[in-house]
C-alpha positions in Angstrom: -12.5 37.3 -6.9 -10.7 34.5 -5.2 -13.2 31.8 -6.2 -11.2 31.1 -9.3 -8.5 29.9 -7.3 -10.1 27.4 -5.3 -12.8 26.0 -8.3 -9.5 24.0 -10.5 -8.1 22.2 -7.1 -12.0 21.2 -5.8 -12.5 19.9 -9.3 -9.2 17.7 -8.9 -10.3 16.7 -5.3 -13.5 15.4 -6.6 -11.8 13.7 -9.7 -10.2 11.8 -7.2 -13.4 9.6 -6.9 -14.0 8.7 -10.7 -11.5 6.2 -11.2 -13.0 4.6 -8.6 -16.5 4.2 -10.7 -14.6 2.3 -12.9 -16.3 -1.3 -13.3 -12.7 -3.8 -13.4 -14.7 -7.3 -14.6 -17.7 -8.5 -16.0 -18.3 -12.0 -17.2 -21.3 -14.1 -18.0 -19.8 -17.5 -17.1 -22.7 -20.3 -16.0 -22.5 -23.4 -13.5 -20.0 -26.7 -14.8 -17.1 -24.7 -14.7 -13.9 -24.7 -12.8 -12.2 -21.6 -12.4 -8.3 -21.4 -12.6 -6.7 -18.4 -10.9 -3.1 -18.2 -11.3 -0.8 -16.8 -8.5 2.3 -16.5 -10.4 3.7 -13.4 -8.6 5.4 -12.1 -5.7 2.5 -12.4 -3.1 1.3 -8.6 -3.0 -2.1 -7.2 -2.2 -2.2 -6.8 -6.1 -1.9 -10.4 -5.9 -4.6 -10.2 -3.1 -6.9 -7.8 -4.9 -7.1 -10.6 -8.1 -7.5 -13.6 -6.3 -10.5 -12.1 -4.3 -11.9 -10.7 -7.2 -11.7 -14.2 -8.8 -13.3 -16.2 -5.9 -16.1 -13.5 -6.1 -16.8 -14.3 -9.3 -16.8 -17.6 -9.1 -19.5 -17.5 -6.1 -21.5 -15.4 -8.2 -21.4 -17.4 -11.2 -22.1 -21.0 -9.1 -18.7 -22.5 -9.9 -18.8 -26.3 -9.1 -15.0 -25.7 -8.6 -12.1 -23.0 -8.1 -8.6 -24.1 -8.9 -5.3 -21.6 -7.6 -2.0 -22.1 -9.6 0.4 -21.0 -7.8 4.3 -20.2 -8.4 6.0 -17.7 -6.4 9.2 -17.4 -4.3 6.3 -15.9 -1.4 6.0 -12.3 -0.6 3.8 -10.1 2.4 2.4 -11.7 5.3 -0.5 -9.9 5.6 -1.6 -10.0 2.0 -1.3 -13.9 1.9 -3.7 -13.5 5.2 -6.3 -11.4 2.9 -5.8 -14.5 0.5 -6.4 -17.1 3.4 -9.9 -15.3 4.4 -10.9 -14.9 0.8 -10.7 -19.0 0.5 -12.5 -19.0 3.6 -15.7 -17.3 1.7 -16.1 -19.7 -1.2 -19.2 -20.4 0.4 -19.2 -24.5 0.0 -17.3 -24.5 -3.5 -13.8 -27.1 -2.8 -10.7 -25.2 -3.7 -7.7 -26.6 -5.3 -4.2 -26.0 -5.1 -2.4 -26.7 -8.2 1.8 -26.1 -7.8 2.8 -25.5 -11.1 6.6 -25.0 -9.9 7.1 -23.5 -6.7 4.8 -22.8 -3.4 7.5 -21.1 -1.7 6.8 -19.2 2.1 3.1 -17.6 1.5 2.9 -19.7 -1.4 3.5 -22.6 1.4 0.7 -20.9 3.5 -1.8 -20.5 0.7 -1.3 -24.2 -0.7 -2.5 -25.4 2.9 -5.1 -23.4 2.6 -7.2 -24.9 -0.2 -8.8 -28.5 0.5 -6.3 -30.1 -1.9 -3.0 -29.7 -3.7 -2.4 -31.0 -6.9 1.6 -30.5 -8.0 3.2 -30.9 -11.7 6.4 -33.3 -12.1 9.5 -31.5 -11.0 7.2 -28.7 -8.5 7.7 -28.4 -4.9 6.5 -26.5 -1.6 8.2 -25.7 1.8 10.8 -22.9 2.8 8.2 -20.2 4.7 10.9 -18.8 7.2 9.7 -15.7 8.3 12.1 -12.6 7.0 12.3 -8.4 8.4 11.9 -6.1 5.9 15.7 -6.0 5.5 15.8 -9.2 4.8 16.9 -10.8 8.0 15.7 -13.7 10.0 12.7 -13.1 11.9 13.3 -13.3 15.8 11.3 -15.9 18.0 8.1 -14.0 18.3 7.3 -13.7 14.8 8.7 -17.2 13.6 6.0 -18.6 16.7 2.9 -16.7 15.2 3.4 -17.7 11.7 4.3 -21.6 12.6 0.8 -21.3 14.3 -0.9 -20.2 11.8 1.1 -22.9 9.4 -0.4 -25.2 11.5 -3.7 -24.1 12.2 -4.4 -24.5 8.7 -2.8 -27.7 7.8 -4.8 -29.4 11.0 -8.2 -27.6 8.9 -7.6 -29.1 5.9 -5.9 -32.3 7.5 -2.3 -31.8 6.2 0.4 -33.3 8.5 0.9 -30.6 10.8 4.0 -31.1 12.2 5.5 -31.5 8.5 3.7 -27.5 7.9 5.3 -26.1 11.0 8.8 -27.5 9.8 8.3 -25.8 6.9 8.3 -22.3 8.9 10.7 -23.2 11.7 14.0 -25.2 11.3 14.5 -25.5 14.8 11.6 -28.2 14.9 13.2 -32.1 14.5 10.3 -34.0 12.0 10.5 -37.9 11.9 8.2 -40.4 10.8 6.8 -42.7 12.9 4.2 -46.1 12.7 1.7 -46.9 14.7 -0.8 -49.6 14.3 0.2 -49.3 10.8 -0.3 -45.5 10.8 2.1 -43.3 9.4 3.1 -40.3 12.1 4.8 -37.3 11.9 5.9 -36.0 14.9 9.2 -34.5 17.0 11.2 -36.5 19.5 9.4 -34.9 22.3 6.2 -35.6 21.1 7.1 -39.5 20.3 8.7 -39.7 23.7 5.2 -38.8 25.5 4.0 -41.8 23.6 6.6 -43.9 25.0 5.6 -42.5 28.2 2.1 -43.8 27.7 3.1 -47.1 27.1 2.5 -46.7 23.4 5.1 -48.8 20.8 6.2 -46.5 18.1 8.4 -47.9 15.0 10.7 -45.2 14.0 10.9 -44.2 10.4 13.5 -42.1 8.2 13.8 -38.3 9.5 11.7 -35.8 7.4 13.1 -32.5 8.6 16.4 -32.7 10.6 16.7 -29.8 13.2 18.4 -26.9 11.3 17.0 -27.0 8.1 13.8 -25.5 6.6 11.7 -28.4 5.0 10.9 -28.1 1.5 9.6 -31.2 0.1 9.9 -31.8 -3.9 7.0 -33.5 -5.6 7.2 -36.9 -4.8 8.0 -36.5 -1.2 4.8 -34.3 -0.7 2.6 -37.1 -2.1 4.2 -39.5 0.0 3.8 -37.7 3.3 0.1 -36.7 2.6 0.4 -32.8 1.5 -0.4 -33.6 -2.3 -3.2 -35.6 -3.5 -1.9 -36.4 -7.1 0.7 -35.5 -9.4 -0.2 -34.3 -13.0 0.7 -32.4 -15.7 -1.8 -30.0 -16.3 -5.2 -28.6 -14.6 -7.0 -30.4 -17.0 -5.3 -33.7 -16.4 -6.2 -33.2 -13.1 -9.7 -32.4 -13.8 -9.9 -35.9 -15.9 -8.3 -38.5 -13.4 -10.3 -36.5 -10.0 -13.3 -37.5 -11.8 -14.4 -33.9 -13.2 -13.4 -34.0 -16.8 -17.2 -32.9 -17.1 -16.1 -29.4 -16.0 -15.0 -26.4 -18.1 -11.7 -25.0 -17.4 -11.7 -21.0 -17.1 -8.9 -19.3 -17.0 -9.1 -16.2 -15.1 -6.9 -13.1 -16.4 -5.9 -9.9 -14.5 -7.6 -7.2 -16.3 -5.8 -3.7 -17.5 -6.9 -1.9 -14.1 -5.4 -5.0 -11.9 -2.1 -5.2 -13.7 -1.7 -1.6 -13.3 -2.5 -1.6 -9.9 0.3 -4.3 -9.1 2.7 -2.6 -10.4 1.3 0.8 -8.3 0.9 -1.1 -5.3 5.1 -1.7 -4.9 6.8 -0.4 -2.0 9.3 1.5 -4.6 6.2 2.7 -6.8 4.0 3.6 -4.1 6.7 5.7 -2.6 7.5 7.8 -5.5 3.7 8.7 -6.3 3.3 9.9 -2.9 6.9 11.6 -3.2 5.7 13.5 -6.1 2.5 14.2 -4.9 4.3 15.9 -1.5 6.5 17.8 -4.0 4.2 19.9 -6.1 1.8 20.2 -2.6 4.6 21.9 -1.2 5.5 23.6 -4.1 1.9 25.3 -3.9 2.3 26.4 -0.1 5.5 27.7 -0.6 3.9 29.9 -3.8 0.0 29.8 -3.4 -1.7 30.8 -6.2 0.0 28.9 -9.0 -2.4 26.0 -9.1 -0.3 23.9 -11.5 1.6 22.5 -8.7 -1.5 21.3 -6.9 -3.1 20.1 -9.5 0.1 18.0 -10.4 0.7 16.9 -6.8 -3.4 15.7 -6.4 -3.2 13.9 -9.7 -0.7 11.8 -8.3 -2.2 11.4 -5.3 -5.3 10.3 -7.2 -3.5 7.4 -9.0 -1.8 6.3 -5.7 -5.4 5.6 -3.9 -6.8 4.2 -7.5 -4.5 1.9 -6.8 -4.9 1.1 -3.9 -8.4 1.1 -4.2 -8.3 -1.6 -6.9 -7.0 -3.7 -4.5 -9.7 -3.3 -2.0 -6.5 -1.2 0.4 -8.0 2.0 0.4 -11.5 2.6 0.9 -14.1 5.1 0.6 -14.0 6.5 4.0 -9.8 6.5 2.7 -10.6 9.1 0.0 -13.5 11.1 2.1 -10.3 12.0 4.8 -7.7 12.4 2.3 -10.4 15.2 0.1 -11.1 16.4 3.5 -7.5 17.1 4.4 -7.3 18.9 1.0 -10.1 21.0 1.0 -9.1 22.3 4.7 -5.7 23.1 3.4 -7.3 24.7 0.3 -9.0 26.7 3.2 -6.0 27.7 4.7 -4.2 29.5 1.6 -7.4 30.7 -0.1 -10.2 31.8 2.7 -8.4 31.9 6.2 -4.5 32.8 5.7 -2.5 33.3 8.9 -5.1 31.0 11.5 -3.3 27.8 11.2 -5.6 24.8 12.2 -7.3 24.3 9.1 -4.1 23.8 7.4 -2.3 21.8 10.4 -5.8 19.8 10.6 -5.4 19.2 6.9 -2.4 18.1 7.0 -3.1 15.4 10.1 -6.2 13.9 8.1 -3.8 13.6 4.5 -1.4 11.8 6.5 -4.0 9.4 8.4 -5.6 9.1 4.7 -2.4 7.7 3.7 -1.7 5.6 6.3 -4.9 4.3 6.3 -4.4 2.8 2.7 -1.0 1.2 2.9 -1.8 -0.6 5.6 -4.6 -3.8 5.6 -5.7 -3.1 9.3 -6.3 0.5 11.6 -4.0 -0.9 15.1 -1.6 -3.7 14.8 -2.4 -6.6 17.0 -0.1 -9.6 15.3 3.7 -9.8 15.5 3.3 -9.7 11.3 1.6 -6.2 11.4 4.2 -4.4 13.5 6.6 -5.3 10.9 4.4 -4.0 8.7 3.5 -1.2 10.2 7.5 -0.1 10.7 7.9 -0.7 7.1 4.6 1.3 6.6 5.8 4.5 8.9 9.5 4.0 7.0 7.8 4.3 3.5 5.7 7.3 4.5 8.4 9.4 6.2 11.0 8.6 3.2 8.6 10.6 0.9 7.3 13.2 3.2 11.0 14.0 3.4 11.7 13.7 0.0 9.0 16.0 -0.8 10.0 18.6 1.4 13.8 18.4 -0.3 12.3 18.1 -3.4 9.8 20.9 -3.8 12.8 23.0 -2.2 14.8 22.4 -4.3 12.3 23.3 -7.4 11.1 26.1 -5.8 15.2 27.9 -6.5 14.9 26.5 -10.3 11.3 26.9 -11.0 12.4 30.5 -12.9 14.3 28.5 -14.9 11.7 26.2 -16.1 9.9 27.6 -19.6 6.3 29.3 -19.0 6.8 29.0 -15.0 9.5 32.1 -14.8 6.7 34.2 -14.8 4.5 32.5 -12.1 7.8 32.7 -9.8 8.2 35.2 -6.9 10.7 37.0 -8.5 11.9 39.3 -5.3 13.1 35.8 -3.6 14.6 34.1 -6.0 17.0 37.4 -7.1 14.3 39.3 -9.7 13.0 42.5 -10.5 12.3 43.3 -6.8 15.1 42.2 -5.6 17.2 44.6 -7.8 15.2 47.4 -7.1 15.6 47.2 -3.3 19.2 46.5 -3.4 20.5 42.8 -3.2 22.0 43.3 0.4 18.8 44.9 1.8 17.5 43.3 4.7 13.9 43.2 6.3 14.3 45.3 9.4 12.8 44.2 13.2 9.9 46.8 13.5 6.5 46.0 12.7 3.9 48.0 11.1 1.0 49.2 12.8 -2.4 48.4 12.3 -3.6 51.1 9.5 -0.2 51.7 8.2 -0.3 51.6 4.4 2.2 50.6 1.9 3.1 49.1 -1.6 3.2 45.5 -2.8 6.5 44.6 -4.2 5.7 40.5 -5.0 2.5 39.1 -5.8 0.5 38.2 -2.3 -0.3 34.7 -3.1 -1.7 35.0 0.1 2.3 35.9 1.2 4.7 38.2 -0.5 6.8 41.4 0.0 5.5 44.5 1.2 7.4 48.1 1.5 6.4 50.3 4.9 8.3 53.3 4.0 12.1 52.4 4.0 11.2 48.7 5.4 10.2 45.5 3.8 8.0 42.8 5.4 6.7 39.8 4.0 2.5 40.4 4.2 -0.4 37.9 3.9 -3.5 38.8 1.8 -6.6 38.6 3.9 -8.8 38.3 1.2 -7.2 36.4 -1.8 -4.5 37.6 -4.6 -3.1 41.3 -4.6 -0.7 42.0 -7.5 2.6 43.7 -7.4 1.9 47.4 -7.4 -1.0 47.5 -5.7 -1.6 49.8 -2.4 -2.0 47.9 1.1 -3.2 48.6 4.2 -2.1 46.6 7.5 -5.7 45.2 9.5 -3.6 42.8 11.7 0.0 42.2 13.4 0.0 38.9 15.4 3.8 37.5 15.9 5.5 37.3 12.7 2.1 37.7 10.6 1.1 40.8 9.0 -1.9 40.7 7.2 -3.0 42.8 4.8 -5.8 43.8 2.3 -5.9 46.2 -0.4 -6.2 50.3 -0.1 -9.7 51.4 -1.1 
């Protein structure tokens, strides 16, 4: 019966939803507290996934305050965005910046998001320009939609936005300026339309010289309004602001969130799915053995756990990657030879995994074409690799202990292949429909067949057919013969 095939891969399709039943947190924390969530990490959805997690908790539990430590050299534009709207949904709680060393780039961007920084002695923020994916300058376009969004936020939380956008674009010429006793920041242009008006300006020192990328140390970002106070510790902070009354919580990634931020990189993501490709292959190329899909699956299933963790891939992610499966599981087992079940299988697997490295469906900002080269980059770097790969196990599988035997021995210089002769060669004319002959390699569906003095390979219409067995031709379309067994 050919059920037996199918049952081992449709139980490893649907283990692919029980990691995601998995509960990651649960805490019992009460009002009065203030809840510290470190960002101490290249900024990655990982990164992304925890924070959320954090400011969901905190909502839940009624927080009177959430606190985000932050020191990191920056990292992915689009997960610092998932980072930006997550602040956005404190839902009336104030959120804190605290710069333990270094708010570099996104770091910058998430800093300006929260209603206040605090910084520690010897910390500092600045340096956001835009980089490719090779690690290039960013051209005009880009470096104009991130300095908008640097200053949309600063102007929201009333930072000095000319002193955010300089931070982004060193083209941009920052001075300080008084008027009426009111310290300005703004570019020769913009003090020139003063002048324009009428309007006396005293000129201060420069702040960000045309050129350069503004970073501002500790002290200068007190000075020019970006930091409310510089202290020591969260806790200090908590005292002098007034809120010594507050319990500090420290929030801590749990075993399922440091996992998935070390799945979640571009490097680790691509092997997994490079794996998973191999063995997939490796079952189309020899259907039947089951081993290699429930290898490749399994590492599909800990790519999109993942993922999931860190809310990338969602349900409706899974659904069309187990649908993409199953259809390909109905191509070798239950419809061999038609074709669109296993090309439409194929399409919804891919669209499954593009669906999950990516934090949007279509691209609209300058940030998520970059992304989404980097994105098509990463996926076609392990389809290749997997077709290479399972390739190039297929010719030493027979040399692999307890798999010689699973091996289609004919094509890789066996039994079969001796017994026809080594420089025998499948000849151009086809079989017709009722001839009957003798399998010399397991049908898996596909295999060998002799017709008399000529060998073909055959599909099985109806599931395995051992070496040995008698055949008889039902079909010839093109290439395909398909066969079933003599009865």
């Amino acid at each position: 019966m050919r059920g037996y095939k199918i049952i081992p891969i449709l139980l490893l399709i649907f283990s692919l939803f029980i990691p995601f039943l998995i509960s990651t947190a649960s805490y019992t924390d009460s009002a009065g507290t203030a809840y510290y969530i470190p960002v101490d990490d290249e900024i990655s959805f990982g990164v992304s996934g925890f924070l959320q997690r954090g400011i969901r908790e905190a909502v839940s539990k009624e927080a009177a305050l959430i606190i985000i430590g932050i020191d990191t050299f920056g990292g992915r534009v689009d997960a610092t965005l998932e980072i930006l709207k997550a602040i956005e949904t404190a839902e009336g709680i104030p959120v804190y910046a605290f710069i333990e060393d270094k708010a570099w780039s996104a770091g910058a961007l998430i800093a300006l998001g929260c209603s206040r920084i605090f910084m520690r002695e010897g910390s500092s923020i600045g340096s956001a320009a835009p980089l490719t994916g090779e690690g290039r300058d960013a051209g005009e376009k880009y470096v104009s939609a991130i300095r908008s969004k640097f200053r949309a936020t600063a102007e929201k939380n009333n930072y000095p936005v000319n002193i955010a956008a300089a931070m982004v674009d060193k083209s941009l010429d920052v001075r300080e300026y008084t008027l009426n006793g009111e310290t300005r920041y703004l570019t020769p242009d913009q003090a020139g339309m003063y002048e324009q008006e009428g309007i006396t300006l005293i000129p201060g020192p420069a702040i960000s010289p045309a050129g350069k990328l503004l970073n501002l140390s500790y002290n200068e970002a007190l000075r020019h309004g970006v930091a409310s106070g510089i202290f020591q510790t969260p806790g200090e902070m908590l005292s002098n602001e007034g809120l010594g009354h507050l319990s500090l919580k420290n929030l801590d990634k749990t075993w399922a969130e440091r996992l998935a931020s070390f799945l979640t990189g571009s490097a680790v993501s691509s092997i997994m799915m490079s794996l998973g490709f191999i063995f997939l292959f490796l079952e189309l190329e020899e259907p039947g053995l089951g081993l290699p899909a429930l290898i490749g699956l399994s590492f599909f299933a800990l790519f999109f756990f993942s993922r999931h963790i860190v809310h990338l891939a969602e349900w409706t992610d899974i659904i069309i990657f187990a649908v993409g499966i199953l259809l390909i599981v109905i191509e070798l087992f239950i419809l061999p030879g038609f074709g669109i079940a296993g090309i439409g299988g194929i399409i919804l697997v891919l669209l499954a995994l593009y669906l999950s490295l990516s934090p949007y469906t279509i691209p609209r900002h300058p940030w998520d074409f970059e992304t989404l080269r980097g994105t098509l980059l990463l996926m076609m770097v392990s389809l290749v690799a997997g077709i290479f790969g399972s390739l190039a196990l297929l010719q030493n599988l027979h040399r692999i202990p307890g798999l010689s035997s699973t091996v289609l021995t004919d094509t890789l210089g066996g039994e079969s292949a001796r017994e026809t002769g080594s420089e025998e060669k499948e000849e151009e004319g086809k079989p017709e429909e009722g001839r009957t002959g003798t399998v010399l390699s397991d049908l898996r569906p596909v295999g060998r067949v002799r017709f008399g003095d000529k060998i073909h390979d055959g599909i099985s219409a109806h599931g395995f057919i051992a070496k040995g067995e008698k055949v008889r031709v039902i079909e010839v379309k093109e290439n395909r013969i398909l066969v079933e067994k003599e009865t």
